[in-house]
Rosetta silent file (secondary structure, phi, psi, omega in degrees, C-alpha in Angstrom):
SEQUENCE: XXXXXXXXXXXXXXXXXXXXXXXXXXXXXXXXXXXXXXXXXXXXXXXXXXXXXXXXXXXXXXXXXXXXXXXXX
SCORE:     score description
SCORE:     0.000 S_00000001
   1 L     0.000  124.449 -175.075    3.804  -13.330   -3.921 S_00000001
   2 L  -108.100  145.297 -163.870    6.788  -12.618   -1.213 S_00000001
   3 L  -138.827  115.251  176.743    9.903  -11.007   -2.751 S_00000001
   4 L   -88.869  -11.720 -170.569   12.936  -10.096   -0.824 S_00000001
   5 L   -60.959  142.281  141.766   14.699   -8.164   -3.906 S_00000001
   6 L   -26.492  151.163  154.329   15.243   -4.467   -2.913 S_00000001
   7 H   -56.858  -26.882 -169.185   12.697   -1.854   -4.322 S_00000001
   8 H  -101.506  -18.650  168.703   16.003   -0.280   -6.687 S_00000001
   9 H   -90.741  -20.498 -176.706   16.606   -4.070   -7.871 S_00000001
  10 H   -84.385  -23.380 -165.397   12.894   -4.697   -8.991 S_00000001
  11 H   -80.304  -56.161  172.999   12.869   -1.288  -10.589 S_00000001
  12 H   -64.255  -13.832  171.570   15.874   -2.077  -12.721 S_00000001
  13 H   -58.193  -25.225 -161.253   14.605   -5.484  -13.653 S_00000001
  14 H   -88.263  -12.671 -163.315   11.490   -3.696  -14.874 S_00000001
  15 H  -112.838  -30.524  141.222   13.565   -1.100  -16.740 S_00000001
  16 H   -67.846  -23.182 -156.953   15.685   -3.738  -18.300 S_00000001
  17 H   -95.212  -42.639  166.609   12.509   -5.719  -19.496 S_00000001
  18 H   -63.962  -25.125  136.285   10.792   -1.964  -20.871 S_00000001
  19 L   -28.540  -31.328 -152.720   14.184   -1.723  -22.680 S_00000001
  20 L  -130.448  -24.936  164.729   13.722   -4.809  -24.397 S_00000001
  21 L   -54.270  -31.854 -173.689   10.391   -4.032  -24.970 S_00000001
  22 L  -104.819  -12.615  171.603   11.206   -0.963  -27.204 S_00000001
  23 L   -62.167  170.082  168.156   13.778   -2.912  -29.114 S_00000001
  24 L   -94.279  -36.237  179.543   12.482   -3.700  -32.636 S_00000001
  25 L   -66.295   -2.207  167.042   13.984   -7.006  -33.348 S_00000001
  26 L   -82.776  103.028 -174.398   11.526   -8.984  -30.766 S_00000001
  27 L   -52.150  173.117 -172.895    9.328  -11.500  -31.696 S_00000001
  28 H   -56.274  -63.473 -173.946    5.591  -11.514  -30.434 S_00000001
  29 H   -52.348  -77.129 -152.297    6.070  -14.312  -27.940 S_00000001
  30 H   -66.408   -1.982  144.459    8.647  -13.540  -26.188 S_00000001
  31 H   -86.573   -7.132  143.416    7.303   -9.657  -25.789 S_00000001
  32 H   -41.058  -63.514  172.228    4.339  -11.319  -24.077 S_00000001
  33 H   -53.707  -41.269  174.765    6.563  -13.076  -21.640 S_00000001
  34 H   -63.892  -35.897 -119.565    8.556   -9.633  -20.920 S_00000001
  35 H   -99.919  -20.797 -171.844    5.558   -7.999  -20.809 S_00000001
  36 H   -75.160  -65.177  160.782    4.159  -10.053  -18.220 S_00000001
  37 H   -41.591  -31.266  163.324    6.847   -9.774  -16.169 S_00000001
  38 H   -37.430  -91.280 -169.486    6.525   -6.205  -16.415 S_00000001
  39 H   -39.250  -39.329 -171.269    3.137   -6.439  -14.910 S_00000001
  40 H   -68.054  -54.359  171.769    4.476   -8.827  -12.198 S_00000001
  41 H   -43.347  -71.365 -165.354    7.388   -6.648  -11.300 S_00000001
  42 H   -48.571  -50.479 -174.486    5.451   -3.028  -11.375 S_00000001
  43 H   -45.797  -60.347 -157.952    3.074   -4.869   -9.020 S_00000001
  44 H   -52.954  -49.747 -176.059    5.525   -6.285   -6.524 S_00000001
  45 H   -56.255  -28.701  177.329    7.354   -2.287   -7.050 S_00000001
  46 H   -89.051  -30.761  160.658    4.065   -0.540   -6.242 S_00000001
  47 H   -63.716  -43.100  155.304    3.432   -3.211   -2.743 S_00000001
  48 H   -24.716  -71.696  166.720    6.543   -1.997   -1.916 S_00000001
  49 H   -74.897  -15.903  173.490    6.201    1.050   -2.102 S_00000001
  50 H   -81.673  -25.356  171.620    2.950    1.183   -0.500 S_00000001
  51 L   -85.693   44.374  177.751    4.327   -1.015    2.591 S_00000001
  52 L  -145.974   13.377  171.875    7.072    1.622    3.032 S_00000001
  53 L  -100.424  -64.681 -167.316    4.429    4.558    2.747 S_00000001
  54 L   -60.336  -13.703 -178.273    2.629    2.697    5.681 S_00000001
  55 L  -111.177   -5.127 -179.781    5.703    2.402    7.679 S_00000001
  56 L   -46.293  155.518  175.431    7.605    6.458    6.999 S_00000001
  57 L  -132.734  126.858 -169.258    8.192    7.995   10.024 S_00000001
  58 L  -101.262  108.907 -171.662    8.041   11.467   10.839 S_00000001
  59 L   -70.153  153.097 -167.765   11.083   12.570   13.443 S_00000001
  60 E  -148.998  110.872  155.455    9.274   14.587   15.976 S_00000001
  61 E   -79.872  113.402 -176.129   10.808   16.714   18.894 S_00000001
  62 E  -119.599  119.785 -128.352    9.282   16.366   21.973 S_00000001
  63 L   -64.235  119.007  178.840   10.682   17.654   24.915 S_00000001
  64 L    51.708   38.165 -174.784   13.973   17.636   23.706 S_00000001
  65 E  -135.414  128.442  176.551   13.715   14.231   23.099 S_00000001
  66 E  -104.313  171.945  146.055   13.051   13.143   19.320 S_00000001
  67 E  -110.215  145.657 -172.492   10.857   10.154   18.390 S_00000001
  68 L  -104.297  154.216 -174.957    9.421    8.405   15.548 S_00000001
  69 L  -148.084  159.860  158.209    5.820    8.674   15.082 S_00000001
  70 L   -54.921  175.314 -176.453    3.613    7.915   12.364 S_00000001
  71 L  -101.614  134.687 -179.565    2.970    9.838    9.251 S_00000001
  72 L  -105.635  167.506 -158.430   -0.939   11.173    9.809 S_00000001
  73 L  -102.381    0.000    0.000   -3.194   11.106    6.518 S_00000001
């Protein structure tokens, strides 16, 4: 699923929908439906964050010159 929303806009979507989750007043269905989205969201929030772990960049000085380089594992 491709998503263009920001990483700080899916995290508040998911943070209003666990908010709504913790209300009391919410029938069954329709904490299914959040809850699902939940799961949909955290995923899309953890590919995120994992394609932006694969792309950090470590500034590096090399002579006297910096560069970006990978991060090594």
């Amino acid at each position: 699923m491709k998503n263009n929303k920001k990483f700080i806009e899916l995290m508040a979507e998911l943070e209003n929908i666990v908010s709504d989750l913790e209300k009391d007043d919410l029938d069954i269905e329709d904490g299914l439906l959040k809850f699902e989205q939940g799961l949909k969201l955290f995923r899309l929030c953890q590919d995120k964050l994992n394609n932006i772990e694969a792309k950090t960049k470590v500034l590096k000085e090399e002579n006297e010159e910096f560069f970006l380089d990978n991060l090594e594992e």
